[in-house]
C-alpha positions as CSV (number, residue, x, y, z in Angstrom):
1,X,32.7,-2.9,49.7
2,X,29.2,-2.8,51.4
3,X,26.5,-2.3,48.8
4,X,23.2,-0.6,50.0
5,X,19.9,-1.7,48.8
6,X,19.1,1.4,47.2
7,X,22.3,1.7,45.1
8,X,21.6,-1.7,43.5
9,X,18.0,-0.5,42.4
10,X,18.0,0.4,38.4
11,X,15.3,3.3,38.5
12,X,12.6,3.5,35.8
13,X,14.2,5.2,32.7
14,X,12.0,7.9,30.8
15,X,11.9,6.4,26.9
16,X,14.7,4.2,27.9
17,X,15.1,0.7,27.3
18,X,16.7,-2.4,29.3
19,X,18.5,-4.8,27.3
20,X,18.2,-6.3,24.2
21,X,16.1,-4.8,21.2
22,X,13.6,-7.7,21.8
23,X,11.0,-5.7,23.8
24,X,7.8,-4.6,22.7
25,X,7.6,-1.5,24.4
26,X,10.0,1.3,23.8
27,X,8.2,3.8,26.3
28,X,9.2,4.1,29.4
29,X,10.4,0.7,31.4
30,X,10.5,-0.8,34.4
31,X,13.6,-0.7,36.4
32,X,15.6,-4.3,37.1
33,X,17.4,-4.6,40.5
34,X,20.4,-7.0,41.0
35,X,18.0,-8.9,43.3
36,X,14.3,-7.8,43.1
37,X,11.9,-8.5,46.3
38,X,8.9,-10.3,44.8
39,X,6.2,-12.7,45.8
40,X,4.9,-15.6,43.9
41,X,1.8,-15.3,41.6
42,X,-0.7,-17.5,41.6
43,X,-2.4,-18.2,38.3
44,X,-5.3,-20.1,40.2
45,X,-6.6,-17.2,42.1
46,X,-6.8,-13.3,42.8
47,X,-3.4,-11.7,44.1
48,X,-3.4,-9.3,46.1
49,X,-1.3,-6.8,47.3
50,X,-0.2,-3.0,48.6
51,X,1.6,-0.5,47.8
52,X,2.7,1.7,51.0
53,X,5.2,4.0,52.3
54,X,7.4,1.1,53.0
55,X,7.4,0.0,49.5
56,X,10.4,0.1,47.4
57,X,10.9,3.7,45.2
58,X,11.2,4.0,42.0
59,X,13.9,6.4,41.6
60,X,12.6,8.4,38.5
61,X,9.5,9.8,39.6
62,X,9.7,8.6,43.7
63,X,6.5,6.2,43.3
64,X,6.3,2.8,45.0
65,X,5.9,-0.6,43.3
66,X,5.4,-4.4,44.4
67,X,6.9,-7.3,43.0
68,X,5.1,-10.6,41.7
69,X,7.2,-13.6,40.3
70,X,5.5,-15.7,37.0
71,X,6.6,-19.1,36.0
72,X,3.9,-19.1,33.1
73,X,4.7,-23.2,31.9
74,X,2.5,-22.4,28.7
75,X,2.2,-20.4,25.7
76,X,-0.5,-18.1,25.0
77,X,-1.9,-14.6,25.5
78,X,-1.7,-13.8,28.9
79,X,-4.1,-11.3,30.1
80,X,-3.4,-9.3,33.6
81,X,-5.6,-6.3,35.2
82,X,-5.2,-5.2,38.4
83,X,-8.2,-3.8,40.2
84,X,-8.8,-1.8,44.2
85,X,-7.9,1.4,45.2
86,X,-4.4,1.8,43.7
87,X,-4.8,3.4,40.2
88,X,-1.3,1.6,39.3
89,X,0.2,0.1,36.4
90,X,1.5,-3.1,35.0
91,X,4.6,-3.9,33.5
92,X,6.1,-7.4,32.9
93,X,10.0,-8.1,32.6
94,X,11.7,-11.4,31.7
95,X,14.5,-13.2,33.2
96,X,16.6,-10.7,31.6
97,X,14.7,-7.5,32.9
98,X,14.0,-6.9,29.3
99,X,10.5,-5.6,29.2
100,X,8.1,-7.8,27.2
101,X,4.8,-5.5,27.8
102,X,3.5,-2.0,29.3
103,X,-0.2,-1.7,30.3
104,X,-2.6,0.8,30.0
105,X,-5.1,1.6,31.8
106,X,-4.4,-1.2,34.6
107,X,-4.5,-4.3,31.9
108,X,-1.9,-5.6,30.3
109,X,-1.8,-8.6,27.6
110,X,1.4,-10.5,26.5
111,X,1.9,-13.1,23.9
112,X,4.0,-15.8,26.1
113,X,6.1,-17.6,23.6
114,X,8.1,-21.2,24.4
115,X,10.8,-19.1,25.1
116,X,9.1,-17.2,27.8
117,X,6.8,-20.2,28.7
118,X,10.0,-21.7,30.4
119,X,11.3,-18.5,32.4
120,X,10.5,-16.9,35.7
121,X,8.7,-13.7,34.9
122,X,8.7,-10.5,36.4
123,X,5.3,-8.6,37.0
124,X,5.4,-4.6,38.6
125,X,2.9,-3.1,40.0
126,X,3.7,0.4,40.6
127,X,2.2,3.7,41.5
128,X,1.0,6.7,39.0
129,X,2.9,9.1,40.7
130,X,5.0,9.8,44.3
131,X,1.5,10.0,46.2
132,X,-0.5,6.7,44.6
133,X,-0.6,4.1,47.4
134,X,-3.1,1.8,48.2
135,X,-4.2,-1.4,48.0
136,X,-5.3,-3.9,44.9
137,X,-6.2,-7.2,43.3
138,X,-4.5,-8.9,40.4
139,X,-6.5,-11.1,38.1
140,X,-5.2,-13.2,35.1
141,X,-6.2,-14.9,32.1
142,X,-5.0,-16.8,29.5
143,X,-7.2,-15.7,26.3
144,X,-8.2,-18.1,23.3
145,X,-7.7,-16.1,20.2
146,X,-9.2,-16.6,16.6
147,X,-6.8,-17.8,14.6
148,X,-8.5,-17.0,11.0
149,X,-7.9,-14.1,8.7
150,X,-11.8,-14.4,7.2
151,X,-14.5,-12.7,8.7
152,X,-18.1,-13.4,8.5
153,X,-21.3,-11.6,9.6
154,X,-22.2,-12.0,13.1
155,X,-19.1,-13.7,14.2
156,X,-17.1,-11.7,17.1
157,X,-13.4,-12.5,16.7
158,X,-10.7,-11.6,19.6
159,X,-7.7,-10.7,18.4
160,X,-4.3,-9.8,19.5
161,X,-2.4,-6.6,18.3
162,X,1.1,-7.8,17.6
163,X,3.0,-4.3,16.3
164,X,1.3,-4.3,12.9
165,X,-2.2,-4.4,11.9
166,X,-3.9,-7.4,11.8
167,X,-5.6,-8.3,8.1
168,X,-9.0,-10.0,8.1
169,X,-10.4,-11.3,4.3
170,X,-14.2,-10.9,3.9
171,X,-16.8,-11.8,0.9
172,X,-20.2,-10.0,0.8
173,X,-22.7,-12.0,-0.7
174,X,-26.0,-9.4,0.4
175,X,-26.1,-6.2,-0.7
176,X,-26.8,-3.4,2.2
177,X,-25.5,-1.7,5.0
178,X,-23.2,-3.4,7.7
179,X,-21.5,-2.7,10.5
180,X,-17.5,-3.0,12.2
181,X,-16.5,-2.8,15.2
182,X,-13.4,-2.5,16.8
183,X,-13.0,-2.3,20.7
184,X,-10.0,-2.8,22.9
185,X,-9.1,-1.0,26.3
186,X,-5.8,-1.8,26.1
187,X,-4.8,1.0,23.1
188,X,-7.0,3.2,20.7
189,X,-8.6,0.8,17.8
190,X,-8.8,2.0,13.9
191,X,-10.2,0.5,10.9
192,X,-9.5,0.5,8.1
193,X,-11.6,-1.1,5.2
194,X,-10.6,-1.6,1.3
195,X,-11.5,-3.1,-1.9
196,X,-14.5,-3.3,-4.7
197,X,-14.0,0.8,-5.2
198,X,-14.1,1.1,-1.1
199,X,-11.7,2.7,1.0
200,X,-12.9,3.7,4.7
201,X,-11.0,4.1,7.7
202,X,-12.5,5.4,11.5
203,X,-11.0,5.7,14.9
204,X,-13.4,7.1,17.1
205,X,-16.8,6.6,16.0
206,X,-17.6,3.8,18.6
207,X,-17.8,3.9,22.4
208,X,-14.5,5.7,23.5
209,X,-12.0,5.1,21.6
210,X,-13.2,2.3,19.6
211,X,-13.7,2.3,15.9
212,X,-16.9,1.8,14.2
213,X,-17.2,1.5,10.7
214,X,-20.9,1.8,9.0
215,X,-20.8,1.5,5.1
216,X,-23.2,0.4,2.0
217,X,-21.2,-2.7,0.6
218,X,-22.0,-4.1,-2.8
219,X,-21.7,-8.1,-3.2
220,X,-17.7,-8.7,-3.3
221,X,-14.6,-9.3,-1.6
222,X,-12.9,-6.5,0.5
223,X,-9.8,-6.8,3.3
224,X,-10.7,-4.9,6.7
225,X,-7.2,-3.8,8.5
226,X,-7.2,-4.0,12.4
227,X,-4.7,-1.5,13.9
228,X,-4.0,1.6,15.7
229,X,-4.3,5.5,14.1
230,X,-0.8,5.4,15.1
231,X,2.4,4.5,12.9
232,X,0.3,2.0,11.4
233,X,-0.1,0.1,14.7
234,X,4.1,-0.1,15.5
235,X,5.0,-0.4,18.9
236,X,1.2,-1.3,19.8
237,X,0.5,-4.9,21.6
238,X,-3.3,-5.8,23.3
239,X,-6.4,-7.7,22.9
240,X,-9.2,-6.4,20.7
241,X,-12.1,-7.7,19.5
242,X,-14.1,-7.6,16.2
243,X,-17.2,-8.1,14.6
244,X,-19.3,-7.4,11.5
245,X,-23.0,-7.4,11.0
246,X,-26.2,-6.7,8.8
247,X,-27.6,-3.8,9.7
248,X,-30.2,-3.2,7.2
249,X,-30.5,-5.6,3.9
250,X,-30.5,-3.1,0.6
251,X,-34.2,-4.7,-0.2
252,X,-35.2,-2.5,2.8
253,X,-34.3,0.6,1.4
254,X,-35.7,2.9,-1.5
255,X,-34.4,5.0,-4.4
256,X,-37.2,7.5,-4.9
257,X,-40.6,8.0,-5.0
258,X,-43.2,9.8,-2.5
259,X,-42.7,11.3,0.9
260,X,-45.5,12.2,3.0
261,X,-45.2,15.1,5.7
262,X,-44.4,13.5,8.8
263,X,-42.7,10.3,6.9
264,X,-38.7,9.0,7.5
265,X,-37.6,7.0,4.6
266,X,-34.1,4.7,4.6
267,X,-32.5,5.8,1.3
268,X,-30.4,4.0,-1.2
269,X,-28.2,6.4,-3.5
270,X,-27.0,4.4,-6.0
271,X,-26.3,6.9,-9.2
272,X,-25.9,10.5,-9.3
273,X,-29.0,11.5,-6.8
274,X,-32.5,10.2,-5.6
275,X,-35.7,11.8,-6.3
276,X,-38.9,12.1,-4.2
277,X,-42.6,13.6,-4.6
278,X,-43.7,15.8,-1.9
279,X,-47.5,17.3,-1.5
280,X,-47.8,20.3,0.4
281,X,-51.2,20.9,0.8
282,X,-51.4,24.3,2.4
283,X,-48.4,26.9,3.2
284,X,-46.6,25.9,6.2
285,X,-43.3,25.3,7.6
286,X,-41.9,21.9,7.0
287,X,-38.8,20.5,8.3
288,X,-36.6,18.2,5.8
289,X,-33.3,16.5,6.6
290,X,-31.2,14.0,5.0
291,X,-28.6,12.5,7.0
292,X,-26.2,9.8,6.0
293,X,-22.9,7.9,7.6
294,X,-21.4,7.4,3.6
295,X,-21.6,10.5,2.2
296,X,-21.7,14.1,2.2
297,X,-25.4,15.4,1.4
298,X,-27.2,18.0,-0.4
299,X,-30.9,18.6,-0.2
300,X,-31.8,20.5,-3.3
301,X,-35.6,20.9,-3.7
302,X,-37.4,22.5,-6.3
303,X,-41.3,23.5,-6.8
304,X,-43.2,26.8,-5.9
305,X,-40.1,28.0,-4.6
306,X,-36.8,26.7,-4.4
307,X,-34.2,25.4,-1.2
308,X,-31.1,24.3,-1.1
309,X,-29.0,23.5,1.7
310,X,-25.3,21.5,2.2
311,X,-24.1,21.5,5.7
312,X,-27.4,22.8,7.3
313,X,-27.7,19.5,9.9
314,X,-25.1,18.3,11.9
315,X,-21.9,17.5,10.5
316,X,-22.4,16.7,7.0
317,X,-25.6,16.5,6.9
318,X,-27.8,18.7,5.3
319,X,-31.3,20.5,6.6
320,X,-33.8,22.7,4.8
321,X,-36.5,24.5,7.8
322,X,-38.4,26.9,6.6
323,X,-42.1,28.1,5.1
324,X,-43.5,26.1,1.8
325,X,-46.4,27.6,0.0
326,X,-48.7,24.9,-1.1
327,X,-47.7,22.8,-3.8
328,X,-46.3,19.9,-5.5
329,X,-42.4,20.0,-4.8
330,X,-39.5,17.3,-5.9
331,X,-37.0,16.7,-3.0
332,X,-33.4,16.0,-4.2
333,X,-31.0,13.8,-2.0
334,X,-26.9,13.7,-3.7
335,X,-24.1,14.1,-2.7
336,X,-21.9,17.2,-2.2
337,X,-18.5,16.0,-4.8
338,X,-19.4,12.3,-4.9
339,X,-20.4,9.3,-3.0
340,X,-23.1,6.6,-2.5
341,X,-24.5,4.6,0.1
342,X,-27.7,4.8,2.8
343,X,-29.3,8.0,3.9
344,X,-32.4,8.7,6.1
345,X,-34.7,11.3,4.5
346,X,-37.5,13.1,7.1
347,X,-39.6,15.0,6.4
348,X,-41.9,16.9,9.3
């Protein structure tokens, strides 16, 4: 019986999987034909293609795709984004049409194992929808990634998302106020940080979606968990990197005393609250905030007449703006339940 060329192709499955239960991605996949047009990649330079009206369909949604054959011959993480006019994306199958990895956002990273080292690969490019045509570049790299589980100030570490997060070990010698970031394009970053009477976590607070963590730390050891905010990173592959930093050494930062109109302080709290001196030599209006990243303030402040104010600033922070009669006043920074770390008290 004659066979067209359409009936052999396998359309892309909605959730559905091809194959073993040895792929990484469970979303949808790629379709496998009995005999798949493809060209051959070229590690050594940009590959180009396009995807047109004459390109095969993709039976599921009617979109085109393109073809590209990889005999990889090494181990690694392989790195692919495509680039041009197509807004596409990548999937890459092995010799089984089982596929190892689904990009996002037009990259795509794979961890080539000797098993895969020694196979011809398939990479798809195919359209977002029935009307994405177009043409585009394809770019590849083969990424060295840190192979240590310590993390030190100042050191960026790349790192490869492998279906569960990734642990790092870190000892804090200085006491102050430090800084970790997360970023990846390839899925949405979290951290998660833990230990010596800590436990932090943020998904969003950096550029995008990356996670940005900033937090007092006390001399110590703590474990900082590199994952996804979703299922605890399952089913999540990519490249990420990571870093921590100083951002402002404790011996920089007070615990009381006096505030001047038209002064910002750095703030330590250490204990229960921190306590400062204000002079207010004539009646006026006088603007004071406290703002922190660790905890949830209260400005209380007491002298010729009283304020108080808990969520007055943005978010959590707190605000007091209003008219002080002349006088001696004490300005109260705590927290609303409990807490410590940095604040920034201004006063204006």
């Amino acid at each position: 019986m004659k066979t067209s060329k359409l009936a052999i192709v396998v359309s892309i499955l909605v959730g559905g999987v091809i194959g073993a239960a040895t792929m990484h991605y469970s979303g949808p996949a790629v379709a496998a034909t009995a005999s798949v047009s493809s060209e051959r990649f070229d590690f050594r330079t940009e590959n180009r293609g396009e995807l047109t009206q004459s390109s095969p369909v993709n039976l599921k949604d009617g979109s085109r795709y393109q073809a590209f054959r990889l005999n990889p011959q090494r181990t690694g993480i392989l790195s692919l984004r495509q680039s041009g006019a197509l807004q596409g994306q990548l999937i890459l199958l092995n010799d089984q049409f089982e596929v190892i990895q689904q990009g996002t956002d037009r990259t795509l990273a794979a961890f080539i194992d000797e098993r895969l080292s020694n196979q011809s690969l398939l990479l798809v490019v195919s359209g977002q929808d029935a009307s994405s045509y177009g043409p585009f570049r394809l770019q590849s790299e083969w990424v060295e990634v840190g192979n240590t589980d310590q993390l030190m100030s100042g050191e960026e570490i790349t790192g490869y998302l492998q279906g569960q997060p990734t642990r790092y070990s870190l000892q804090i010698d200085e006491q102050g106020i430090y800084q970790f970031d997360m970023k990846s394009d390839q899925f949405d970053s979290y951290l998660r940080l833990e230990g010596n009477s800590v436990n932090q976590t943020d998904d969003d607070s950096g550029d995008g979606l990356n996670a940005r963590l900033n937090v007092f730390l006390q001399p110590g050891s703590y474990q900082l968990s590199a994952t996804t905010p979703f299922s605890d990173g399952s089913d999540t592959y990519g490249l990420y990197t990571i870093q921590m930093r100083l951002l402002e050494s404790a011996d920089n930062l007070v615990s009381g005393g006096n505030v001047e109109i038209g002064e910002s302080l750095r703030g330590m709290l250490q204990s229960s609250s921190a306590r400062f001196n204000l002079h207010v030599p004539d009646g006026r209006r006088v603007r004071v905030s406290a703002e922190s990243d660790n905890f949830d303030t209260v400005l209380e402040i007491e002298g010729p007449t009283s304020f108080y104010d808990d969520d007055g600033g943005s978010g959590t922070n707190s605000l007091v703006n209003d008219y002080f009669p002349a006088g001696h006043y004490t300005i109260i920074v705590r927290p609303f339940s409990s807490g410590t770390g940095a604040f920034q008290l201004s006063v204006h």
